[in-house]
SENU-725672 format. One line per 2 residues: number of its first residue (from 1); their letters; for each residue x negated, y, z negated of N, C-alpha, C. Coordinates in nm, 3 decimals, padded with zeros to 5 digits, always signed. Layout:
BEGIN
NUM	a	X/Y/Z/X/Y/Z/X/Y/Z; ... $
% end
This chain:
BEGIN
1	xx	+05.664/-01.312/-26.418/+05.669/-01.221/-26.303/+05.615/-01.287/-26.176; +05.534/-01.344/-26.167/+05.464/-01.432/-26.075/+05.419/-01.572/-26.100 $
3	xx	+05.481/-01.658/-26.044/+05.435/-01.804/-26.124/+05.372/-01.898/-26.013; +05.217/-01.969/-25.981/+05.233/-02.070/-25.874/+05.236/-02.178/-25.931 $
5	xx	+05.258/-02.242/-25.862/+05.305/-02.411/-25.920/+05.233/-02.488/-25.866; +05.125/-02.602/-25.856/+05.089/-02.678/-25.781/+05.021/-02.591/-25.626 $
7	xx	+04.967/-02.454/-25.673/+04.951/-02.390/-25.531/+04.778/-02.438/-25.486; +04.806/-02.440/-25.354/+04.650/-02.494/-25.292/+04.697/-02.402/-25.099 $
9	xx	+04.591/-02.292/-25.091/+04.607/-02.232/-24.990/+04.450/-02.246/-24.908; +04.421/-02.185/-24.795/+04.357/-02.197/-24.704/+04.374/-02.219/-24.575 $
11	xx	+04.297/-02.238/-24.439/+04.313/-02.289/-24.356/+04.376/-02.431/-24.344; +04.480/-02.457/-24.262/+04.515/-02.568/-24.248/+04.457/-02.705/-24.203 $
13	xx	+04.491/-02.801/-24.304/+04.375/-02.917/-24.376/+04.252/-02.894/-24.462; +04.252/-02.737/-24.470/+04.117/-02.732/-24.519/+04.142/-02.630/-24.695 $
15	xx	+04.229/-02.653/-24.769/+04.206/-02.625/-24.879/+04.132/-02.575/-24.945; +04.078/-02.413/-25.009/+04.017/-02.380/-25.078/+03.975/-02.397/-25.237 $
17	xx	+04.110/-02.435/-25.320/+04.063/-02.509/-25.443/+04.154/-02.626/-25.430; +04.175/-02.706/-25.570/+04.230/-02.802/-25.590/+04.334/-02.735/-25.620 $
19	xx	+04.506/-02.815/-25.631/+04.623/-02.711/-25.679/+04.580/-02.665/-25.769; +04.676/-02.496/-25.806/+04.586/-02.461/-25.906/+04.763/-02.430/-25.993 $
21	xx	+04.775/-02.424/-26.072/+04.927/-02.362/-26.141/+04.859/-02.208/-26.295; +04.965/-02.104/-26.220/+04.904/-02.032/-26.286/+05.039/-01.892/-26.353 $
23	xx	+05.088/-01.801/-26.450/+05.172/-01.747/-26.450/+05.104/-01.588/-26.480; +05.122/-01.498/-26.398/+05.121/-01.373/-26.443/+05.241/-01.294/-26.513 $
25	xx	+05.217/-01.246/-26.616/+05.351/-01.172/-26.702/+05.331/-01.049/-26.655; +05.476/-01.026/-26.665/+05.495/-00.855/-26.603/+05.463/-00.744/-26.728 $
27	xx	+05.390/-00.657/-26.604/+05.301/-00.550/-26.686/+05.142/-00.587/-26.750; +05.114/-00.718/-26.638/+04.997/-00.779/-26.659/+04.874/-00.709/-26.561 $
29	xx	+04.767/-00.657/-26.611/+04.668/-00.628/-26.522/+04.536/-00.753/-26.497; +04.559/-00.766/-26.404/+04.419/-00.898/-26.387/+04.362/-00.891/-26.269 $
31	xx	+04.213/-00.921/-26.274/+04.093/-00.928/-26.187/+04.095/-01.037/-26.141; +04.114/-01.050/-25.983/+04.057/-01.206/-25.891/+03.946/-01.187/-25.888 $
33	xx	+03.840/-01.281/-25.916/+03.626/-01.277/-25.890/+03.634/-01.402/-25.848; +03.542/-01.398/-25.770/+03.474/-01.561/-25.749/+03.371/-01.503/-25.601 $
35	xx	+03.310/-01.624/-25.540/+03.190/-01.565/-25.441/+03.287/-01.549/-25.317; +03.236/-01.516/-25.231/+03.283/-01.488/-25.067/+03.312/-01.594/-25.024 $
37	xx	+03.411/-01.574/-24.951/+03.459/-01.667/-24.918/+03.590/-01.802/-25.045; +03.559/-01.784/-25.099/+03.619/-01.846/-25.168/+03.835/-01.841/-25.193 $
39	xx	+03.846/-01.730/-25.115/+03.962/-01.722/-25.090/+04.074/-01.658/-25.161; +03.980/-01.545/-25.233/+04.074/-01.426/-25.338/+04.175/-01.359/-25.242 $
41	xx	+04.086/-01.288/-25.146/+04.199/-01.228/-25.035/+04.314/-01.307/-24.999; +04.287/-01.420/-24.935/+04.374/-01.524/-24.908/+04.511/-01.545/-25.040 $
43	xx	+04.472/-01.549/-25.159/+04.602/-01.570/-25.277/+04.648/-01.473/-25.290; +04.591/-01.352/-25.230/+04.692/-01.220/-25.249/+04.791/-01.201/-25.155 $
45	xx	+04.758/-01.267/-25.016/+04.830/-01.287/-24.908/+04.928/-01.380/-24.928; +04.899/-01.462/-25.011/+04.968/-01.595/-25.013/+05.112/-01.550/-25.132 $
47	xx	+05.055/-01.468/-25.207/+05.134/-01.379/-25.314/+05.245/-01.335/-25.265; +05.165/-01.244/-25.137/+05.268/-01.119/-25.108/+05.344/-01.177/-25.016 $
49	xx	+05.326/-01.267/-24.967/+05.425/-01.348/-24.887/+05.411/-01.363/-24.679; +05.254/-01.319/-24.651/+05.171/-01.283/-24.570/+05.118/-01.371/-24.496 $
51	xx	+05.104/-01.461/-24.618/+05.009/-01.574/-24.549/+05.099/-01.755/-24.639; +05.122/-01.850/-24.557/+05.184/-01.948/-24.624/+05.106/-02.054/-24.700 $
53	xx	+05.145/-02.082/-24.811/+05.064/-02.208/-24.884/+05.033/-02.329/-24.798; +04.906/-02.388/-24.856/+04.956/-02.531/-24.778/+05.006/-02.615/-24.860 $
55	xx	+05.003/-02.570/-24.998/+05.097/-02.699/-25.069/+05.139/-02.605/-25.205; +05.257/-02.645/-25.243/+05.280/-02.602/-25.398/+05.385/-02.481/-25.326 $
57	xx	+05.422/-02.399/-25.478/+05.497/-02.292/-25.460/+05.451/-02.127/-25.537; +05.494/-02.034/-25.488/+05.526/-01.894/-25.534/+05.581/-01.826/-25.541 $
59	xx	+05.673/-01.788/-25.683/+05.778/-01.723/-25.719/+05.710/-01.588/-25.804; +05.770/-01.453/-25.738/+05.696/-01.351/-25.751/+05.874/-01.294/-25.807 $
61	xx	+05.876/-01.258/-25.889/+06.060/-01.222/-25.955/+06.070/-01.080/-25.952; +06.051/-00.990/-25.824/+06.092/-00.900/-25.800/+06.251/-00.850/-25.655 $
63	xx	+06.256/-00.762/-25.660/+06.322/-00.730/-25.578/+06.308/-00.727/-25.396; +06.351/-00.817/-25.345/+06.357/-00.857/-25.231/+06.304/-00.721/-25.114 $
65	xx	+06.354/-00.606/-25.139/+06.316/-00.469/-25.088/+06.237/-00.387/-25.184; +06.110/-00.385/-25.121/+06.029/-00.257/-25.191/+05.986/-00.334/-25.310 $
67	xx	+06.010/-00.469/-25.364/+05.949/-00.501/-25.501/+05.780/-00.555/-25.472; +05.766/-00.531/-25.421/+05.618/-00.578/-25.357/+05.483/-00.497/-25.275 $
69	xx	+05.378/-00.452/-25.358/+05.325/-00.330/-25.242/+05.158/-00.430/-25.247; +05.145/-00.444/-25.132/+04.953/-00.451/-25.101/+04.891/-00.368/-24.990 $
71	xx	+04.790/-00.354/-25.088/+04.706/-00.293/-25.065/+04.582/-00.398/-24.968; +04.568/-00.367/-24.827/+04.467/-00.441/-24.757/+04.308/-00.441/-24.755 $
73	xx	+04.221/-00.478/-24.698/+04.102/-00.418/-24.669/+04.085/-00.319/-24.556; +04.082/-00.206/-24.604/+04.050/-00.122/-24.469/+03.993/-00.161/-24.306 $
75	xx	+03.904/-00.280/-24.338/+03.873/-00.391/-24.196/+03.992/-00.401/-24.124; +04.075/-00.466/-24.151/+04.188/-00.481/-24.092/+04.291/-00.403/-24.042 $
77	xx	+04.233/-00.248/-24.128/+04.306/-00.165/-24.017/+04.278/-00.076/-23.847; +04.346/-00.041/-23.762/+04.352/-00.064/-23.648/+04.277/+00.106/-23.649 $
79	xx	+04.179/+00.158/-23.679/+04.173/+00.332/-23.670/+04.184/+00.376/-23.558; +04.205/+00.285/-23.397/+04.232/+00.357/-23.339/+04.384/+00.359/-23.296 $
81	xx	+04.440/+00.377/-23.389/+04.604/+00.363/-23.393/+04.638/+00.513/-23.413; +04.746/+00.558/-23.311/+04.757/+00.738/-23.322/+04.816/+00.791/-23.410 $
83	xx	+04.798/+00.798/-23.546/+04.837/+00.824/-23.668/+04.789/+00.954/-23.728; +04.775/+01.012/-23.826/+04.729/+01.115/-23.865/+04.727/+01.051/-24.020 $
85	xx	+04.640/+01.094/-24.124/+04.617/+01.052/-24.295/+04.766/+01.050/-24.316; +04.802/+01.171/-24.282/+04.959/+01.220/-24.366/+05.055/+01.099/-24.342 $
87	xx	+05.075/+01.044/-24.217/+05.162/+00.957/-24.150/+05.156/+00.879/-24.244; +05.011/+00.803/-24.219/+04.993/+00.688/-24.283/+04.974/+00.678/-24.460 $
89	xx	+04.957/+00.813/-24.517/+05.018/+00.785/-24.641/+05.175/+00.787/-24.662; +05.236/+00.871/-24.583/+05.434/+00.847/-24.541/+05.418/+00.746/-24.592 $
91	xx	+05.390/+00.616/-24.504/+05.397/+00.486/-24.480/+05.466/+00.464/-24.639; +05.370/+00.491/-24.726/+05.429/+00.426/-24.873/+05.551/+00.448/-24.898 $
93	xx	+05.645/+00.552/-24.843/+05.791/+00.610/-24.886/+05.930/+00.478/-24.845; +05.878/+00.364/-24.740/+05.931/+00.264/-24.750/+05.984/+00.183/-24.857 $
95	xx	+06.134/+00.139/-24.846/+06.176/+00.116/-24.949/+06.223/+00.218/-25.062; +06.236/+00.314/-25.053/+06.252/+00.412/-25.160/+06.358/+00.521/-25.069 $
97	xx	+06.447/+00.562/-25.186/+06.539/+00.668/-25.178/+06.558/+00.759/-25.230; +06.448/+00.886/-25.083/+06.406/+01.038/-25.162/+06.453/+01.074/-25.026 $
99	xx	+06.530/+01.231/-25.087/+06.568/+01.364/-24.984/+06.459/+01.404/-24.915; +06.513/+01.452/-24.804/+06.325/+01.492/-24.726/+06.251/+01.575/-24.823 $
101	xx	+06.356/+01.718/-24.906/+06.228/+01.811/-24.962/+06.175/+01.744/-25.122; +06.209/+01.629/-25.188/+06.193/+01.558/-25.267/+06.056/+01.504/-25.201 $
103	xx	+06.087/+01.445/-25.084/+05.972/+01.348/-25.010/+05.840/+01.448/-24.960; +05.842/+01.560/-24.896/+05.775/+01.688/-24.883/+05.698/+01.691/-25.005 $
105	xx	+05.745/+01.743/-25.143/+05.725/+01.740/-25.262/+05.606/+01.612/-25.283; +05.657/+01.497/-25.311/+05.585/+01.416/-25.372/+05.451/+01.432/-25.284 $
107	xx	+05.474/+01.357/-25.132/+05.368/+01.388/-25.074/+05.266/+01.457/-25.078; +05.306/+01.549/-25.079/+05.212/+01.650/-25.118/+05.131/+01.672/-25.249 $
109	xx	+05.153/+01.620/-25.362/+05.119/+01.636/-25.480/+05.049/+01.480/-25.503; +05.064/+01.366/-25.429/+05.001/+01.272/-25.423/+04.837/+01.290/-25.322 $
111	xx	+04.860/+01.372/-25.216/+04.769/+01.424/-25.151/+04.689/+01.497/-25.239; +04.697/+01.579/-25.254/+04.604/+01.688/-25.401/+04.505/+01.550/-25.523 $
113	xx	+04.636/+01.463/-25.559/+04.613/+01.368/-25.649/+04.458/+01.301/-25.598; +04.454/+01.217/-25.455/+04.343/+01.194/-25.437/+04.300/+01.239/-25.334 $
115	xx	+04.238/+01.396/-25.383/+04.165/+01.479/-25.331/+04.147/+01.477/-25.187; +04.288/+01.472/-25.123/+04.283/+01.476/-24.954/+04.396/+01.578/-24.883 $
117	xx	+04.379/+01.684/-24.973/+04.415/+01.759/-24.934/+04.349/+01.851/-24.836; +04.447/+01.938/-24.693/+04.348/+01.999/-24.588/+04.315/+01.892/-24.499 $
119	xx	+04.319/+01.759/-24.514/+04.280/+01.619/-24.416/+04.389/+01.581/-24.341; +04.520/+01.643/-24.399/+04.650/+01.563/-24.382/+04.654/+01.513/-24.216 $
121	xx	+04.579/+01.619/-24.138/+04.623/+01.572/-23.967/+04.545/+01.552/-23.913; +04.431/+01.509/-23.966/+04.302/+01.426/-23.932/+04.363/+01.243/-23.881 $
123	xx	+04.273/+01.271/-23.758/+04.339/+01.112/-23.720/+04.250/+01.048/-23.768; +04.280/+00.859/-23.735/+04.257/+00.803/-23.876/+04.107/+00.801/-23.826 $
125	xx	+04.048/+00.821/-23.709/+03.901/+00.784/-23.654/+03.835/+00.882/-23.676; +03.893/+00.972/-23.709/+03.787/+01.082/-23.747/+03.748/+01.088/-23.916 $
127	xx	+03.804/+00.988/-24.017/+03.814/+01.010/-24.119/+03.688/+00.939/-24.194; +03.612/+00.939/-24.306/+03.472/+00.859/-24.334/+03.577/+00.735/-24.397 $
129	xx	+03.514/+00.660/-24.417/+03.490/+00.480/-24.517/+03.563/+00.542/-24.643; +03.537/+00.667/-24.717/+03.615/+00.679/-24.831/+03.710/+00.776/-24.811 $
131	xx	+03.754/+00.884/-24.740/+03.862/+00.907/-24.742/+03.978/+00.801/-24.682; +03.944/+00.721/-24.645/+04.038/+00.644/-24.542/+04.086/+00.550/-24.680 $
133	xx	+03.987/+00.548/-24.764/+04.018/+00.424/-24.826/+04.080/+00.472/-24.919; +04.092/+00.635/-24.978/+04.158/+00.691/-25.088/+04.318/+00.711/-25.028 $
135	xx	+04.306/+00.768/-24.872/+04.456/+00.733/-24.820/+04.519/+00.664/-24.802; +04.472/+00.473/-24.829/+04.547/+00.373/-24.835/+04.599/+00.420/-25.000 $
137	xx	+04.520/+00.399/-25.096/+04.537/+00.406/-25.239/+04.666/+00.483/-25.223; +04.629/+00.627/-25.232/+04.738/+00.716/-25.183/+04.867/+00.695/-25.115 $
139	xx	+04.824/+00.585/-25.039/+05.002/+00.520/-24.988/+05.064/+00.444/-25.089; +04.993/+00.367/-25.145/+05.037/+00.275/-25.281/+05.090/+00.389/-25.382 $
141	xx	+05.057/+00.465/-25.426/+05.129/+00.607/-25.516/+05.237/+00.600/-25.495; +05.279/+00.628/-25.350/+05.433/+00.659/-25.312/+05.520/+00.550/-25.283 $
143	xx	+05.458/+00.415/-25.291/+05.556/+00.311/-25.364/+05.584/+00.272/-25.495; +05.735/+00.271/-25.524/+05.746/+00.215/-25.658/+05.785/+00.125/-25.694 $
145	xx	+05.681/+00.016/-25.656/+05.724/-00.118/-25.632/+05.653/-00.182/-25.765; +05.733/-00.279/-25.855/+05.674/-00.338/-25.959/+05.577/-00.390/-25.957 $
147	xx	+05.553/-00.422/-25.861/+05.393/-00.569/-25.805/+05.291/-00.479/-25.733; +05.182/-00.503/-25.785/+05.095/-00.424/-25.699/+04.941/-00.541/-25.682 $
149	xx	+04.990/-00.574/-25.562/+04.846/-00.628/-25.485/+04.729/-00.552/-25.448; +04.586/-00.549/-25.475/+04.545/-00.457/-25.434/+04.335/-00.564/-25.417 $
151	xx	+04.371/-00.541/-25.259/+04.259/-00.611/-25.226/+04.130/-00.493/-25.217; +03.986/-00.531/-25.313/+03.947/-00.427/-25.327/+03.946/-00.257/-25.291 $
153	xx	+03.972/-00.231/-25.425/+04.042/-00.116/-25.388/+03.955/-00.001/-25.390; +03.816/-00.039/-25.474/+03.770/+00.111/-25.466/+03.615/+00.032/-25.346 $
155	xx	+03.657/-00.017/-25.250/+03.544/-00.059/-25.147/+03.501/+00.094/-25.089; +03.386/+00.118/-25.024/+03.358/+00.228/-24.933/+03.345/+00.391/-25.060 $
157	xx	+03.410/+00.356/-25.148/+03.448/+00.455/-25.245/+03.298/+00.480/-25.340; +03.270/+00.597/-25.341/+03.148/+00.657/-25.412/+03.220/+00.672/-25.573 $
159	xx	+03.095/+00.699/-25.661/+03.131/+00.729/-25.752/+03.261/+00.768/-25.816; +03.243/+00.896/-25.797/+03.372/+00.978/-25.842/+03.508/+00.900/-25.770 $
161	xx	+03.485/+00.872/-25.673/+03.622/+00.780/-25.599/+03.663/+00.668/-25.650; +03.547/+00.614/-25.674/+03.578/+00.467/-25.759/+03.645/+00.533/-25.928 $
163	xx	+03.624/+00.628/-25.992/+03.677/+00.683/-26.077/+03.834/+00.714/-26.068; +03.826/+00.774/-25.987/+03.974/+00.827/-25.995/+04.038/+00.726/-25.924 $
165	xx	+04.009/+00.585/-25.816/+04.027/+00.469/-25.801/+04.109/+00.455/-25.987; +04.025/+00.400/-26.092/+04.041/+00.302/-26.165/+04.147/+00.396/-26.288 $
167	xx	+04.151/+00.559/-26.259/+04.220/+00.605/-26.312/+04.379/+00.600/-26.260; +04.423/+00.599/-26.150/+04.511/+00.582/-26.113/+04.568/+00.436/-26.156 $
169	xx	+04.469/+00.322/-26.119/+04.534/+00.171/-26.179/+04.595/+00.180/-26.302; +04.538/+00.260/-26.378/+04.597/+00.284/-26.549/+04.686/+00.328/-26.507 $
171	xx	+04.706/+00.410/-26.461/+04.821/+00.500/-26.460/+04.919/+00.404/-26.465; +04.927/+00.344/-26.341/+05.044/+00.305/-26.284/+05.041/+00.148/-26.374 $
173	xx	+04.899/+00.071/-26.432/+04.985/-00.045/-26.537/+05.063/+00.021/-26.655; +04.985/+00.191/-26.718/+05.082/+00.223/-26.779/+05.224/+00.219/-26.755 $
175	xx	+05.314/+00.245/-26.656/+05.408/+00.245/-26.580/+05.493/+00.077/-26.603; +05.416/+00.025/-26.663/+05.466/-00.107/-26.655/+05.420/-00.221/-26.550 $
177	xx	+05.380/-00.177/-26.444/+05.385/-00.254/-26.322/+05.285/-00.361/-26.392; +05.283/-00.457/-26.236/+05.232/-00.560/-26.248/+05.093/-00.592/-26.168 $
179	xx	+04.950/-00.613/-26.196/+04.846/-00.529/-26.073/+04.740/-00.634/-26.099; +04.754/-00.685/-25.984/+04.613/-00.812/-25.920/+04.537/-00.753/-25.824 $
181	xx	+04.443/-00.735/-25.876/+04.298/-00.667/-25.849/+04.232/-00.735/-25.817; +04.170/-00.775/-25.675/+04.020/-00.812/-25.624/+03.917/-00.763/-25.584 $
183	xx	+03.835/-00.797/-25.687/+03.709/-00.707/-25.701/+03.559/-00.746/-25.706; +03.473/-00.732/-25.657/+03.323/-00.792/-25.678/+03.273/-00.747/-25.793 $
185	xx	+03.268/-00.599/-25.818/+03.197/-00.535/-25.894/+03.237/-00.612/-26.076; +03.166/-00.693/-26.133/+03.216/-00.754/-26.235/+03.202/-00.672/-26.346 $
187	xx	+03.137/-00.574/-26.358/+03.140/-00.461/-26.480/+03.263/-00.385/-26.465; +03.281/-00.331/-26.364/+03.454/-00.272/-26.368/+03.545/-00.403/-26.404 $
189	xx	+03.549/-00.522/-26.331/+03.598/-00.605/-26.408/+03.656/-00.656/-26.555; +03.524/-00.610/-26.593/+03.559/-00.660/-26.719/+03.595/-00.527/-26.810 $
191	xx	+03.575/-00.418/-26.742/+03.599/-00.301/-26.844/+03.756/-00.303/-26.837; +03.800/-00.281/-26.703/+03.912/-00.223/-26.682/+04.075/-00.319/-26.666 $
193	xx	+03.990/-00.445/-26.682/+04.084/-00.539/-26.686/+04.148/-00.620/-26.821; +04.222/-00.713/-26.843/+04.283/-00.783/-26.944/+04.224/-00.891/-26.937 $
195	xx	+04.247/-00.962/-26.790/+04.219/-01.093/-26.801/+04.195/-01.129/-26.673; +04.130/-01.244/-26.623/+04.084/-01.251/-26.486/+04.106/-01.426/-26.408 $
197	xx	+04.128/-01.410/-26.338/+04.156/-01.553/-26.214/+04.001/-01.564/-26.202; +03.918/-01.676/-26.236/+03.790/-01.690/-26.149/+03.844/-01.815/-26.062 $
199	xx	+03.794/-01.780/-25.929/+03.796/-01.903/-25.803/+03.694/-01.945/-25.813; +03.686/-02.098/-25.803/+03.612/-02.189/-25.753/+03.630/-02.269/-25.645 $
201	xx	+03.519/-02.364/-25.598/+03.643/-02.450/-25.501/+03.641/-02.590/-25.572; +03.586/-02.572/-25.652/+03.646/-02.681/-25.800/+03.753/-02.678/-25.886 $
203	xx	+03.807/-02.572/-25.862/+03.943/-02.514/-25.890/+03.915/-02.375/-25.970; +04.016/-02.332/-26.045/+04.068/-02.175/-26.111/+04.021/-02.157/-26.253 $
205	xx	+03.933/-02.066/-26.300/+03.946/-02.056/-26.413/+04.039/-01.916/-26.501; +04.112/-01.942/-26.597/+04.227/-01.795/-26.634/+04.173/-01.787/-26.802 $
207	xx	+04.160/-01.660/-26.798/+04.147/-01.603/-26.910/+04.115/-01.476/-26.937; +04.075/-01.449/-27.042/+04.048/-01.255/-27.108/+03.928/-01.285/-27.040 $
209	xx	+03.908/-01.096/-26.976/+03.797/-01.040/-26.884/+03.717/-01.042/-26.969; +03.683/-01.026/-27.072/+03.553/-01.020/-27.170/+03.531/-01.136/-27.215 $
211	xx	+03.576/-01.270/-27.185/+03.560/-01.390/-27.233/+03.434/-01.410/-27.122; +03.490/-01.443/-26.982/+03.503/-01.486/-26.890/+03.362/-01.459/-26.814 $
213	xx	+03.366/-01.250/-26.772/+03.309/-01.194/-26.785/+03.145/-01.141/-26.894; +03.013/-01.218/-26.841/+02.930/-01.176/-27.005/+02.882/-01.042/-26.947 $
215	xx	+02.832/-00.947/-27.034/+02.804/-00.812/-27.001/+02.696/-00.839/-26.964; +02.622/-00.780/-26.832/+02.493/-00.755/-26.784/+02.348/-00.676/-26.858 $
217	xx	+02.269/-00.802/-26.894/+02.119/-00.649/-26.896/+02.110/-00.544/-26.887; +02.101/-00.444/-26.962/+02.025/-00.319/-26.920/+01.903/-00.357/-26.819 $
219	xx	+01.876/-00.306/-26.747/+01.736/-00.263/-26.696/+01.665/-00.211/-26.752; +01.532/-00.238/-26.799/+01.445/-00.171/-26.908/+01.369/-00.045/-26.772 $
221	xx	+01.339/+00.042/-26.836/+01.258/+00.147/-26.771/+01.148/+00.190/-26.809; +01.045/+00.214/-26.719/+00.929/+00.214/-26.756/+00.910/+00.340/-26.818 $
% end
């Protein structure tokens, strides 16, 4: 489903690992980890076709329209852009062929889904760190695109958000899709994942999240 070959991305001349060659199978769920900076965001860009390699190749074997959905860091979006939640969850209906009251329909029942309902015409500056970030998620719903990029996804997200965050990912690898996850939090990591990309800038390590991943200490309590 996704194969790089000899890939080495970063700023130009300045390379973040050594080439790295790597294949994701479709209907594969996997965790990008490694420290800051190290350039997870960057291979998702480089994935989705966003940002260009500086050496090697990436063949992602979906459909040229709509086979491709990422998910950004909320940083990068513009909130003072004159939008409303509702708009900008629309946004996901790209690529897809639904009747308006089909499209009415879903919308709406994806809204309810992550609990942003009543917000719909809230502009995007008036909205907190986690609803904003459940209405990106929420745009990803209403694509049904096989590939799903998703640069941390439950950031800004409290508890219960980060929940229904990691319930929805099931959902939709149930679905078959295909879902590269970058994430800090290494206990969701390793729970909710298969297998994981670690970055270095010594190069890539690939394998099962519970290999890779060792489970953390309890904290003893006094």
């Amino acid at each position: 489903m996704i194969t790089c070959t000899a890939l080495r991305w970063g700023a130009p001349g300045q390379p973040l690992t050594p080439a790295v060659d790597f294949t994701l199978q479709q209907g594969s769920l996997t965790g990008v980890i490694g420290p800051n900076g190290c350039g997870k965001s960057s291979l998702l860009k480089v994935i989705a076709g966003l940002q260009k390699p500086l050496a090697g190749k990436v063949a992602v074997n979906v459909p040229r329209r709509g086979g491709l959905a990422f998910l950004p860091q909320q940083q990068h979006l513009d909130r003072q852009f004159p939008i409303s939640l509702q708009e900008l969850v629309a946004a996901g209906f790209w690529g897809t062929q639904l009747a308006p009251p089909q499209r009415r329909e879903r919308l709406e029942a994806v809204l309810e889904d992550w609990c942003l309902g009543g917000l719909e015409q809230r502009p995007l500056m008036a909205l907190s760190g986690g609803q904003l970030q459940r209405a990106l998620l929420a745009r990803m719903s209403l694509a049904d695109s096989p590939v799903l990029l998703l640069d941390e996804p439950h950031a800004a997200l409290d508890e219960d958000g980060q929940a229904l965050c990691w319930k929805h990912i099931h959902a939709w690898h149930d679905q078959g899709r295909t879902l590269v996850i970058v994430c800090h939090d290494l206990a969701s990591v390793r729970q909710h994942t298969h297998q994981v990309l670690q970055i270095k800038n010594t190069g890539c390590i690939f394998g099962a999240s519970k290999e890779l991943i060792r489970p953390q200490p309890q904290m003893q309590v006094a």
